[in-house]
Phi, psi and omega in degrees: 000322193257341176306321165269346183234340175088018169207149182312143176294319187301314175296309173299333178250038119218059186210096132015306232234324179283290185333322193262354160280302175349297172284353193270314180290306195296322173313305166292330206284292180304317207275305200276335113013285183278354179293307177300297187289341173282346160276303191333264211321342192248345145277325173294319189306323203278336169305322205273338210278000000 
């Protein structure tokens, strides 16, 4: 947790307000994430056809 978020579990589970920039980040992290293998997946297909 804090090696990815800069901040302690004890802290993310009890300040509101740090949980919810976390989870805001991890979210964008997950989106842009599936964005990537979804260009992957969409350059190999058109390579292989």
């Amino acid at each position: 947790m804090h090696g990815a978020h800069g901040v302690g579990y004890e802290v993310y589970s009890q300040e509101h307000k740090v949980r919810m920039d976390v989870e805001k980040k991890r979210e964008e992290e997950y989106i842009e994430s599936q964005r990537m293998v979804a260009d992957y997946n969409r350059k190999f297909t058109n390579h292989i056809s």
